[in-house]
Backbone as numpy.savetxt, mean C-alpha at the origin, in Angstrom:
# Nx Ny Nz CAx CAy CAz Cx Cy Cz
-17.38 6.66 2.80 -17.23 7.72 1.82 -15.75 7.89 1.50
-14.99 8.51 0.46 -13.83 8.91 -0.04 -12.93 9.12 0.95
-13.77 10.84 1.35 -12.97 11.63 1.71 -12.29 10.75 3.21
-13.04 9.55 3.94 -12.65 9.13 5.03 -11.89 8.11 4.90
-11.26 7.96 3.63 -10.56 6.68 4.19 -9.00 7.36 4.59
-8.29 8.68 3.85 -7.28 9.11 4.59 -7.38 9.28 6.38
-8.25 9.30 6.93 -8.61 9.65 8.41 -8.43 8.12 9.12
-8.88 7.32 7.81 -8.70 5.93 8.73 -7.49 4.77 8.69
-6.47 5.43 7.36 -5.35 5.22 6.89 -4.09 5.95 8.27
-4.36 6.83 8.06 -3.89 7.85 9.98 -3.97 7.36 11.11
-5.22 7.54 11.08 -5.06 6.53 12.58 -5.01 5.49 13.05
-4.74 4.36 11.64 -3.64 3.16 12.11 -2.33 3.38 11.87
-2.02 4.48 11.06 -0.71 4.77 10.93 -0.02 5.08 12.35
-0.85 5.93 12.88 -0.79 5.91 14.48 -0.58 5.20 15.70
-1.32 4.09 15.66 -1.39 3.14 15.99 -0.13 2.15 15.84
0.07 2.02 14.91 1.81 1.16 14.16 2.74 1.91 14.95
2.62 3.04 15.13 3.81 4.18 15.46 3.79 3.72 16.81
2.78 3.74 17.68 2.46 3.68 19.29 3.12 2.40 19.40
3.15 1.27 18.74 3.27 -0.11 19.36 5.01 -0.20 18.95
4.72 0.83 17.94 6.72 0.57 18.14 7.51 1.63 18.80
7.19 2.53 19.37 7.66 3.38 19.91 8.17 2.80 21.64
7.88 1.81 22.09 8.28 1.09 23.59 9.96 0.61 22.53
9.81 -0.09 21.75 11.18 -1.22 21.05 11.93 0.03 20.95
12.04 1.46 19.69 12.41 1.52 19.75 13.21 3.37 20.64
12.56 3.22 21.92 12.90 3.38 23.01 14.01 3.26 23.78
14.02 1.65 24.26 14.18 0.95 24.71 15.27 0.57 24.16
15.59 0.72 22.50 16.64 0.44 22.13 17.81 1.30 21.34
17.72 2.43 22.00 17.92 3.77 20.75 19.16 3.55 20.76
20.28 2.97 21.38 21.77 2.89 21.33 22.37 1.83 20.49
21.27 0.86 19.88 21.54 0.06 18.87 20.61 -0.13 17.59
21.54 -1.13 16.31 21.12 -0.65 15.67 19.66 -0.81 15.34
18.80 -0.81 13.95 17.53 -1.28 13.81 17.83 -2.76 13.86
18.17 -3.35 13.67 18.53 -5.34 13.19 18.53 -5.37 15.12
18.94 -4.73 15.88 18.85 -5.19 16.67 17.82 -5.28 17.47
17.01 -4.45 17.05 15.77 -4.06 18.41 14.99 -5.08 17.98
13.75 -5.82 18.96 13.23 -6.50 18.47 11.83 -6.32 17.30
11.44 -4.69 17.29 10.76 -4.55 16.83 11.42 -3.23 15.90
11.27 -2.90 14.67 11.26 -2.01 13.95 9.99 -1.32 12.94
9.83 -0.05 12.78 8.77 0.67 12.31 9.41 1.42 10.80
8.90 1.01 10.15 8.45 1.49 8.30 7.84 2.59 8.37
8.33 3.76 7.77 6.99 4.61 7.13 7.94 5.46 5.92
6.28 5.77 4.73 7.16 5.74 3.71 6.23 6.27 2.90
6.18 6.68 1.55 5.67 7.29 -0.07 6.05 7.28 -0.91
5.00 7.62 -1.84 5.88 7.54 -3.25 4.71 7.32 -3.92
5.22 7.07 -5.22 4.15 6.96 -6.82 3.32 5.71 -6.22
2.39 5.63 -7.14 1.38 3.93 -7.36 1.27 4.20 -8.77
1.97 3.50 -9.53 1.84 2.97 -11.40 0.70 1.89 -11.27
-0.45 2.28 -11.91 -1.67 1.05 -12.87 -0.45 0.13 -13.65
-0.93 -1.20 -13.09 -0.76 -2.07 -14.36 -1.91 -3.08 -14.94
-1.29 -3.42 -16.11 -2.16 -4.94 -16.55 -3.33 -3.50 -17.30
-4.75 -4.20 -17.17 -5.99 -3.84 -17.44 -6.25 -2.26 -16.59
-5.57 -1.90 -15.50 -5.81 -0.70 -14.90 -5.20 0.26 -15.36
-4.23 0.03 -16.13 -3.54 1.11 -16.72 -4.68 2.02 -17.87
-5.38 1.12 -18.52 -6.79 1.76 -19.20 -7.54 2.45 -18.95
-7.52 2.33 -17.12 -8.61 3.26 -16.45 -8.06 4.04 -15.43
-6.52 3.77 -15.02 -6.09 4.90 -13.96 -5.55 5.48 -14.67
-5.17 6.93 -13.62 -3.83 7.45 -14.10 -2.80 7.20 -12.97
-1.35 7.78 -13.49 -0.71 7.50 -12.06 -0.93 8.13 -10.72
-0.92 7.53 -9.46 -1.09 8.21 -8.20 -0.06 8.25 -7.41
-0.31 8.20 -5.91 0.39 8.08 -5.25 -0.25 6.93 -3.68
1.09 6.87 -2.85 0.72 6.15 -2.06 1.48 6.01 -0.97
0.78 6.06 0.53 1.45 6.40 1.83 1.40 4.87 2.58
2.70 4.27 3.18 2.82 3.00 3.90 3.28 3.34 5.13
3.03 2.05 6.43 3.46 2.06 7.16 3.46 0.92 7.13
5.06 0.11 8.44 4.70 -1.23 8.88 5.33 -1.40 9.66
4.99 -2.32 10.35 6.01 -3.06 11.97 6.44 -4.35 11.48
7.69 -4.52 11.42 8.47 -5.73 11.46 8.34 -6.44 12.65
8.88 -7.30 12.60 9.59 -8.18 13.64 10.38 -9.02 13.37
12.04 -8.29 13.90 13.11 -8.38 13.80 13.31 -9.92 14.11
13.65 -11.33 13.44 14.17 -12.51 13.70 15.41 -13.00 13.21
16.77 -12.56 14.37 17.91 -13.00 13.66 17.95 -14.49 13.30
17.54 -15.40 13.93 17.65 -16.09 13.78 16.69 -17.58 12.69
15.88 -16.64 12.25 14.94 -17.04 11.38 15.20 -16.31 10.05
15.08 -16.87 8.95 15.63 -16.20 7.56 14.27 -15.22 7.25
13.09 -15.46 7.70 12.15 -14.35 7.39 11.61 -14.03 8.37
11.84 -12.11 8.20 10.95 -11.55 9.13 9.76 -11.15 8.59
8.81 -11.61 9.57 7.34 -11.06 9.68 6.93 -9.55 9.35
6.11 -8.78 8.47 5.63 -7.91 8.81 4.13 -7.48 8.83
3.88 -6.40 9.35 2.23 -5.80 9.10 2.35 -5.19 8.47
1.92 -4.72 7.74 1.86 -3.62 6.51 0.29 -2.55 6.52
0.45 -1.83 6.24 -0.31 -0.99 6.07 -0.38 -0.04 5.23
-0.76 0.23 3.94 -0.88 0.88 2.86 -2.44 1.07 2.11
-1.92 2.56 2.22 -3.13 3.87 1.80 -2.85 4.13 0.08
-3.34 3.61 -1.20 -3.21 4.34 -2.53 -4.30 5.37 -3.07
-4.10 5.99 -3.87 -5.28 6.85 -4.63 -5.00 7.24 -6.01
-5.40 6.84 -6.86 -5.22 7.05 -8.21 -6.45 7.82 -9.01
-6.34 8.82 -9.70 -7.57 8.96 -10.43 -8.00 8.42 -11.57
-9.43 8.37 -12.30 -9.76 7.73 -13.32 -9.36 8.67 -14.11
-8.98 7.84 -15.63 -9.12 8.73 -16.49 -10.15 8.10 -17.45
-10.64 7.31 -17.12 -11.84 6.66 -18.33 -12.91 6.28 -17.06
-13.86 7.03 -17.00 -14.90 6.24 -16.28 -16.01 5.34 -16.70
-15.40 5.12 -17.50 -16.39 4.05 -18.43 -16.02 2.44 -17.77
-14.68 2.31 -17.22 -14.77 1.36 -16.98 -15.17 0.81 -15.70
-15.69 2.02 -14.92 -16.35 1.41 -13.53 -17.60 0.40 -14.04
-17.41 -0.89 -13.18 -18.10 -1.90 -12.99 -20.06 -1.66 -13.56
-20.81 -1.97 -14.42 -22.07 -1.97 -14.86 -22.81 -1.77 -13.61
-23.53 -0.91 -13.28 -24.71 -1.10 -12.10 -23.62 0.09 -10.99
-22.83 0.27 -11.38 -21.84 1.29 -10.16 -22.40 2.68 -10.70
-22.49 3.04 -12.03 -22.92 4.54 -12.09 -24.36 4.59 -12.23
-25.47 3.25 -12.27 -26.51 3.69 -12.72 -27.29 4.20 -14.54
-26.16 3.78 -14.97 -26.35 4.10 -16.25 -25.87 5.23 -16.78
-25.75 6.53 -16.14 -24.97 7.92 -16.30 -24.12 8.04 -16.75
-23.67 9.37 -17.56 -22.05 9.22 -17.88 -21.44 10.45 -16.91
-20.52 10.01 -16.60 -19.90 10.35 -15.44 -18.33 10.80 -15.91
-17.90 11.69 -15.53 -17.15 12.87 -16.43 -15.55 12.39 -15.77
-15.17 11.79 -14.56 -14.28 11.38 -13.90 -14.28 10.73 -12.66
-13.80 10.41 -12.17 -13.68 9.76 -10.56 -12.17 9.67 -9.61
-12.06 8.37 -8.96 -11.25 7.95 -8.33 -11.31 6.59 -7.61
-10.23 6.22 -7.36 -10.00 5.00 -6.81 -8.83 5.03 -5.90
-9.53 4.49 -4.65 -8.99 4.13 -3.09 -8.61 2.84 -2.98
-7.73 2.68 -2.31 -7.63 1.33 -1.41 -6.17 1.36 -0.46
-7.08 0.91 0.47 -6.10 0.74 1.82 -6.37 -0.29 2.27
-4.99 -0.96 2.18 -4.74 -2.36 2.66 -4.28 -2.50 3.91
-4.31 -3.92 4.27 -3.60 -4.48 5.66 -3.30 -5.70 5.14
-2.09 -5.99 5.36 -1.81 -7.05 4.86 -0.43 -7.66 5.81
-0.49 -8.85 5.83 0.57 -9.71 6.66 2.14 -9.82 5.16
3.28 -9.76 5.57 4.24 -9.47 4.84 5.31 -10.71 5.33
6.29 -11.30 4.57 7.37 -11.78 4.86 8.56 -10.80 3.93
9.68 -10.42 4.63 11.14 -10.14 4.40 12.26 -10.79 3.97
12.78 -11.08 3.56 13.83 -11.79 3.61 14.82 -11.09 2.70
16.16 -11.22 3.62 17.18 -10.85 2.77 17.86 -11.61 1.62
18.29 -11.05 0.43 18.77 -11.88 -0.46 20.21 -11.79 -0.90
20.50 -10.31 -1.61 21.66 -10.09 -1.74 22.50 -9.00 -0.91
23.46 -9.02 -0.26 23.72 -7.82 0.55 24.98 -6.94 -0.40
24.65 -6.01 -1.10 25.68 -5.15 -2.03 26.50 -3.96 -1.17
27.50 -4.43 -0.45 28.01 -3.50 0.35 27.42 -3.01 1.54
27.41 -1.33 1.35 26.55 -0.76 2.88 24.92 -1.41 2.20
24.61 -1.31 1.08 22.99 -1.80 0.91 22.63 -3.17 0.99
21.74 -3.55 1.49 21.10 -5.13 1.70 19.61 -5.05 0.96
19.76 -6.42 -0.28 18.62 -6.33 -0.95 17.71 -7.65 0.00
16.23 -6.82 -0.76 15.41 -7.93 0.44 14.17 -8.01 -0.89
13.57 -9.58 -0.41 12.35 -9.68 -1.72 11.12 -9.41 -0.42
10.03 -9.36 -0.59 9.11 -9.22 0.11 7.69 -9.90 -0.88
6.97 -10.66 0.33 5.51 -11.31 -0.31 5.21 -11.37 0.56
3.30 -10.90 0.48 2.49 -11.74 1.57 1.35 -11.26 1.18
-0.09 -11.03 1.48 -1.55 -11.28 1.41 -2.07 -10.32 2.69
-3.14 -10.24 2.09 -4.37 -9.77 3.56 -5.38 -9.45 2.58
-6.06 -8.02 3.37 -7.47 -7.18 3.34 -7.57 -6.17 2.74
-8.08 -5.65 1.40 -8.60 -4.55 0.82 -9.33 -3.61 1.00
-9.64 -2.85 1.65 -11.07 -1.60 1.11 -10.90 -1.00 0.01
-11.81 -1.41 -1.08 -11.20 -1.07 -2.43 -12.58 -0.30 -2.23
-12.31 1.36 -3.24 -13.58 2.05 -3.06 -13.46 2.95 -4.58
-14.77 2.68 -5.37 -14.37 3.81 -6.58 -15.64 4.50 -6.54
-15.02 6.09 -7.08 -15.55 6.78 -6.74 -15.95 7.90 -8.13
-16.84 8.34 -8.48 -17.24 8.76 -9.95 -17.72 10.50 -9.55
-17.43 10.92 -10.34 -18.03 12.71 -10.56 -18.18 13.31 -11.66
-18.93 14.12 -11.64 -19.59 15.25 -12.83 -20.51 14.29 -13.59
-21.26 13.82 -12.80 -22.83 13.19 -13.76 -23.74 13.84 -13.77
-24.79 13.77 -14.70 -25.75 14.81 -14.93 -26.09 15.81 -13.76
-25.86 17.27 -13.91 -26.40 17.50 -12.47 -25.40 18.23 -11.65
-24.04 17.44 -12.12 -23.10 17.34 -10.77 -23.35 15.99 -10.28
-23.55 15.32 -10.71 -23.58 13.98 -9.53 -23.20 13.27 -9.18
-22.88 12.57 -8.22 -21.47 11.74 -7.57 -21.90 10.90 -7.01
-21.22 9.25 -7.34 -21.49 8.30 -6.98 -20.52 7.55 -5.97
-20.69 6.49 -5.40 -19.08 5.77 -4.81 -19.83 4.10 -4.33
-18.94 3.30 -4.50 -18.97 2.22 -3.72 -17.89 1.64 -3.19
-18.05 1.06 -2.30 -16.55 0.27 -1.87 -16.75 -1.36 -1.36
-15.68 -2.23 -1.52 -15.82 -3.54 -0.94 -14.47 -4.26 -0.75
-14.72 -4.74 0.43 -13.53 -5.30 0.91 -12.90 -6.75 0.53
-11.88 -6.76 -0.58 -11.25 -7.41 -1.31 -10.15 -8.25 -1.43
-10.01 -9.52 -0.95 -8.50 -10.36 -0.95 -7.30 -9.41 -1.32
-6.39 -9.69 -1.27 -5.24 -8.79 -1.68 -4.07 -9.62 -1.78
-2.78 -9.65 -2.99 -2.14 -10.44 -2.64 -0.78 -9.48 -3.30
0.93 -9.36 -3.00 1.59 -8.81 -3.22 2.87 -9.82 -3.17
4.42 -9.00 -3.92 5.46 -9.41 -4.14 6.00 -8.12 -4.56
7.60 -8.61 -4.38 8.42 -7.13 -4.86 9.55 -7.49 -4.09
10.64 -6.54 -4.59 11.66 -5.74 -4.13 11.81 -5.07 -3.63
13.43 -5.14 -2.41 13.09 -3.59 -2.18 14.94 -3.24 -1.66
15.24 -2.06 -1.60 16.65 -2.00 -0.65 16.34 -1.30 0.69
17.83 -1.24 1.32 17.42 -0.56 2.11 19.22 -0.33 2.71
19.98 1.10 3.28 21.00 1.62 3.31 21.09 2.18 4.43
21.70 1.77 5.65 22.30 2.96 6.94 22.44 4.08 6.84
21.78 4.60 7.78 21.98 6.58 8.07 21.56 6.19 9.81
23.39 5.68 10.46 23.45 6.06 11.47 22.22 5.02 12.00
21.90 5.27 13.46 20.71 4.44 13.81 19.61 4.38 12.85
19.50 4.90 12.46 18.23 4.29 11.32 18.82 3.66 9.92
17.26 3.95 9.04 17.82 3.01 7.54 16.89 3.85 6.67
17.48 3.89 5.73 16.63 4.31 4.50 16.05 2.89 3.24
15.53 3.03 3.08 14.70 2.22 1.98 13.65 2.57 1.35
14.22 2.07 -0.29 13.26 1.79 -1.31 12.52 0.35 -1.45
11.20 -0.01 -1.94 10.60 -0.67 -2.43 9.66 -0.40 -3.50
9.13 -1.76 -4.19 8.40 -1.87 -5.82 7.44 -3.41 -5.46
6.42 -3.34 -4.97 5.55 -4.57 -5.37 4.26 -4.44 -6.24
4.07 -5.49 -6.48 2.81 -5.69 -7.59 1.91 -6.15 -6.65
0.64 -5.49 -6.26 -0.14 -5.51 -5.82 -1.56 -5.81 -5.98
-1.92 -7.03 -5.86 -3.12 -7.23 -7.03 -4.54 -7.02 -6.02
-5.16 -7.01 -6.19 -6.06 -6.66 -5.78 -7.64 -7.55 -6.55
-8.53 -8.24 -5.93 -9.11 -9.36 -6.18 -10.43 -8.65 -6.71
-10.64 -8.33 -7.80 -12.28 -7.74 -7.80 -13.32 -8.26 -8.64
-12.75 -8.99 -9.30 -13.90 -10.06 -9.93 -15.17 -9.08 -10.54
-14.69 -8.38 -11.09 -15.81 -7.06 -12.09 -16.40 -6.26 -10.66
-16.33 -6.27 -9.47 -17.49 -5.89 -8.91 -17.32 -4.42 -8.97
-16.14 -3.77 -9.01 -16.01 -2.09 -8.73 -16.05 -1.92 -10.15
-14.52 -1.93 -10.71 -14.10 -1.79 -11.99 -14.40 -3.20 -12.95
-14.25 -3.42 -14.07 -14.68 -4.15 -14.99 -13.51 -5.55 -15.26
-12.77 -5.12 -14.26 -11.72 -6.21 -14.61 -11.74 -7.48 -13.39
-11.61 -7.97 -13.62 -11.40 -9.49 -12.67 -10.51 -9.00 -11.98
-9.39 -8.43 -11.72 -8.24 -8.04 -11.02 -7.37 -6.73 -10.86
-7.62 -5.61 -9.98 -6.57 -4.30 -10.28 -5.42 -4.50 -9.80
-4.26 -4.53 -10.96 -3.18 -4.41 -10.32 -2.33 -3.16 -10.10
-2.22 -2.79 -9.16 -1.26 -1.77 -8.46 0.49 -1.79 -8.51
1.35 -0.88 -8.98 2.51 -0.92 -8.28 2.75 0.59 -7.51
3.19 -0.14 -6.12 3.12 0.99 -5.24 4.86 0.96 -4.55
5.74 2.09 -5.54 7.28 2.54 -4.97 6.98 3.27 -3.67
7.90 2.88 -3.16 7.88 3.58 -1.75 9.19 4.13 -1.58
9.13 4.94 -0.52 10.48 5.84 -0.25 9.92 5.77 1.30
11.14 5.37 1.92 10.91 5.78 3.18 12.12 5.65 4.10
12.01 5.33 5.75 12.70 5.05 6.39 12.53 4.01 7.20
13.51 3.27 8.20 13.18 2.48 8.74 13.73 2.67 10.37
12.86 2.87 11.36 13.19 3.16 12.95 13.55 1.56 13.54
């Protein structure tokens, strides 16, 4: 259902937090580049693009992730974990056979990913260091419809390839880091929710880095 995927977005957010909380422990007298493990968490807007811009409006969207710090390797690894929610503003374009035929007055659209990430630094502009970021995983893509005859409310969800790229910075404050990021987030749906072969997402983030 909807209302549960923030509950299940949490408590891996949780989870991310627990497994980095030994690194950075263990390493609080140096900086993040040094510990071997560092923790992401972060928000901000999610902009529709492409074909979704027709059917979302803008939302928002909560990340977490665990790096793993490799000086000596030009890309670091990450996990990623990202929660979006956008509402419809056209529910016409949920997928044929999703409302039953009804007209359905508004909705929404979920998805919380997991996805494997690479880092890499590119340009370093002073105190800021720019970094590109790409990588892939797992979708729960879920849309969700309201005010059909009645009151009536529909939802489905299915778990969807996922593939991403982007930018991002990121600036010292003392032992920690601040950072922005911007990726395009596509999302694999081949008509089955919404009507398009593909939702693409951009999800800015604001956050910090432990």
């Amino acid at each position: 259902m909807p209302h549960r995927l923030p509950h299940v977005a949490l408590s891996l957010a949780l989870i991310l937090l627990a497994l980095a909380a030994g690194s950075h422990t263990a390493a609080a007298e140096v900086g993040v580049a040094d510990r071997m493990f560092s923790l992401g968490l972060g928000a901000g807007p999610t902009l529709p693009s492409g074909d979704a811009k027709d059917a979302c409006n803008n939302g928002y969207n909560a990340q977490g992730f665990l790096r793993l710090n490799l000086p000596a390797f030009p890309i670091d690894p990450r996990l990623d974990l990202t929660y979006q929610k956008l509402d419809l503003k056209d529910a016409s374009f949920a997928a044929p056979g999703l409302d039953g035929g009804d007209t359905y007055g508004g909705g929404q659209v979920e998805a919380l990913s997991l996805s494997l990430q690479g880092q890499i630094a590119i340009l370093p502009l002073g105190p800021v260091q720019m970094y590109a970021i790409a990588g892939a995983g797992w979708t729960n893509f879920q849309v969700s419809l309201e005010g059909g005859p009645g009151g009536a409310t529909t939802d489905d969800s299915a778990s969807e390839f996922t593939y991403s790229a982007g930018l991002g910075a990121s600036v010292g404050l003392g032992r920690l880091r601040a950072f922005a990021e911007g990726r395009l987030h596509r999302i694999i749906n081949d008509g089955e929710l919404l009507a398009f072969d593909a939702v693409d997402l951009v999800p800015v983030t604001f956050g910090i880095l432990f």
